[in-house]
Steps between C-alpha positions, in 0.01 A plus 500: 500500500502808696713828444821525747496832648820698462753398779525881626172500478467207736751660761344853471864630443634714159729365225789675609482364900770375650600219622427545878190676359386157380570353792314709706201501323498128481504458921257723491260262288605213629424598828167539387399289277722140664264173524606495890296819556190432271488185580084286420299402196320797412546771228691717687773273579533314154518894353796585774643144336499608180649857543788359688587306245484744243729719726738203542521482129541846457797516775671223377557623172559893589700405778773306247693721286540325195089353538436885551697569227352288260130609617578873442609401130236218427251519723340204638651266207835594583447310832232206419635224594385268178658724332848513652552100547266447799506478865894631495352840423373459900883441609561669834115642577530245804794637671296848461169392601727346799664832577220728485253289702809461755464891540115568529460158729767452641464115404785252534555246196352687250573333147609133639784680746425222792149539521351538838209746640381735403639799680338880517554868625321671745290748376592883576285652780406891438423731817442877495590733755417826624779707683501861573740767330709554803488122572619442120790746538647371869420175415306234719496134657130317392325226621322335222250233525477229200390126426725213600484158451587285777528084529177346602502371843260262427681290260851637563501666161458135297170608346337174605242436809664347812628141451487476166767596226560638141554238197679538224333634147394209313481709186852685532678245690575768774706702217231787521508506128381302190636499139271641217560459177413791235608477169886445448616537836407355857448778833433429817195634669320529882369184539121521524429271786727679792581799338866450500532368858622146469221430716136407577344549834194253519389610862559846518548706835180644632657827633731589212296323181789339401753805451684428815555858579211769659529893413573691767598857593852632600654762575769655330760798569556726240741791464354822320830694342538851556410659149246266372283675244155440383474192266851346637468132570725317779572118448430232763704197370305170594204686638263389221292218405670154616607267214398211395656140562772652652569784263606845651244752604417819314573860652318775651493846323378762739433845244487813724263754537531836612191655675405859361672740735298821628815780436752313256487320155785283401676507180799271471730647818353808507261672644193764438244680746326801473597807746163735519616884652284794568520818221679654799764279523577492121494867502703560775749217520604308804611117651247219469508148629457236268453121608736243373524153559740528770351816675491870433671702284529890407507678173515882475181601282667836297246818470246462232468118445252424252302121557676221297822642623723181557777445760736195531651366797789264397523139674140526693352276252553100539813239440401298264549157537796500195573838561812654632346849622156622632303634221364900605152628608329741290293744680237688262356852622123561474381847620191478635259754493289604870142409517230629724613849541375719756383877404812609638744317315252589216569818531912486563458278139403734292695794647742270426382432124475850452867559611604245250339663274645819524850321504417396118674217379764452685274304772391235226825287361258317281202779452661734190561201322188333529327878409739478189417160399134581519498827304674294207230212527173737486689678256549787683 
């Protein structure tokens, strides 16, 4: 008889998780690993069979406190059934299986609650965007094209060809399920032969193949919100996927974008660019222009700005979209040094260097320090 594997183990979750914790980890499995969506006769499937009912045993008995209880203290003989006076030990795992699968699926009637079809969610459609940094902090109205699905002309959205109709499952009686029996308990799976319809179309439509419904493109409107960052995601309820036999459809997620700008870089509601002056300017002083977002602004450069000088003007950043106040722009300094000099200005250089020179080190902020810090490296 084989080894069970540790019921955390099974779940992928630690000792200590907690409740919701367990439950988590158990959609996420059963998503996965459900007979409805590895459905055949090879190897693949009857592994995906297997694990999911390893992770149903493992969530049935973490997900009851005194079963969990029991595990933690005896391990898997606290909670064998033949050991604890049969299939009682099982009491409740159907209104759980019922509960969780009514989550994930959506289904109706899970655990003999009335039966009926099978019902399932849309799935969730994913769409990135690209907007610019001025479009992402004045906001924007999009167009967006995505897939639809629209009733077949053809067959008027029945699924079958012209003059001719749907029957009812043979095999599920039109329920759209089929009882299975594993073990001590009974659960109630897709049935195989319409895949949870109720129905069987002998003489399907030509146009649609049967679905009843064509994908098609539409057009839909959506509002960009002033302050968007990078990474932000904006819902479009009922935008997704469409369900199936009637079972809502999923959303639409559109994640933003932001386009590398050529002056600013965004960081939360602020901004950064970087400000290059001539030497002159730094060592003289005087008004620049600086660009912001909404136009031009001044800043008063003071006499004998050295490059990585920083200056911040309050409120030109961006409104975030939970903020209450415009973040601030951060201009940096860089001093840029003249290239291609004529012989002249040569010349006026080093009359110049010469001058600076003679000043000593009063011309240099930085220079007597550096000479300092260099003598007591070499030693000197």
């Amino acid at each position: 008889m084989a080894t069970k594997r540790d019921f955390y183990e099974v779940l992928g979750v630690a000792k200590n998780a907690t409740d919701e914790d367990i439950k988590k980890a158990y959609r996420k499995l059963a998503m996965k690993y459900h007979p409805d969506r590895n459905q055949g006769e090879d190897a693949k499937a009857k592994e995906a069979e297997a694990k999911f009912k390893e992770i149903k045993e493992a969530y049935e008995m973490l997900s009851d406190a005194q079963k969990r209880a029991a595990y933690d203290q005896h391990g898997h003989a606290g909670v064998d059934p033949n050991m604890r006076g049969g299939a009682e030990g099982f009491g409740g795992f159907g209104d759980a299986f019922g509960d969780i699968f009514g989550d994930i699926f959506g289904g109706q009637g899970r655990g003999g609650r009335g039966g009926g079809r099978q019902v399932f969610r849309g799935a969730d459609l994913s769409y990135a965007m690209e907007i610019t940094l001025e479009e992402a902090a004045n906001g924007k109205d999009s167009q967006l094209r995505i897939p639809s699905w629209d009733a077949c002309d053809t067959c008027s959205g029945t699924g079958a060809k012209p003059g001719t109709s749907a029957k009812t499952c043979s095999t599920c009686h039109g329920q759209g399920q089929v009882q299975m029996r594993q073990g001590f308990f009974s659960v109630q799976q897709t049935c195989p032969n319409c895949r949870g319809t109720g129905k069987i179309i002998p003489d399907p439509c030509g146009t649609c193949h049967g679905q009843g419904r064509l994908k098609k493109q539409k057009t839909l409107e959506v509002k960009i919100p002033a302050g968007i960052d990078d990474g932000m995601r904006i819902r479009s309820a009922g935008n997704g996927e469409p369900g199936t036999n009637g079972g809502p459809p999923g959303d639409l997620f559109i994640e933003i974008r932001l386009k590398k700008h050529s002056i600013f870089e965004r960081d939360g509601d602020d901004l950064h660019c970087a400000v290059p002056i001539s030497f002159t300017k730094a060592a003289l002083g005087g008004e620049i222009d600086v660009p912001t977002l909404g136009g031009k602004a001044a800043i008063d450069i003071p006499e004998g700005t050295q490059t990585g000088k920083q200056f911040r003007l309050r409120g030109k950043g961006i409104k975030g979209v939970r903020g209450s106040y415009p973040g601030d722009l951060y201009c940096h300094i860089t001093v840029e040094t003249p290239v291609k000099l004529t012989e002249h200005q040569r010349k006026l250089l080093k009359e110049f260097d010469e001058s600076l020179t003679k000043g000593g080190g009063k011309h240099q902020p930085s220079g007597e320090s550096w000479t300092d810090k260099l003598k007591g490296f070499f030693g000197g």
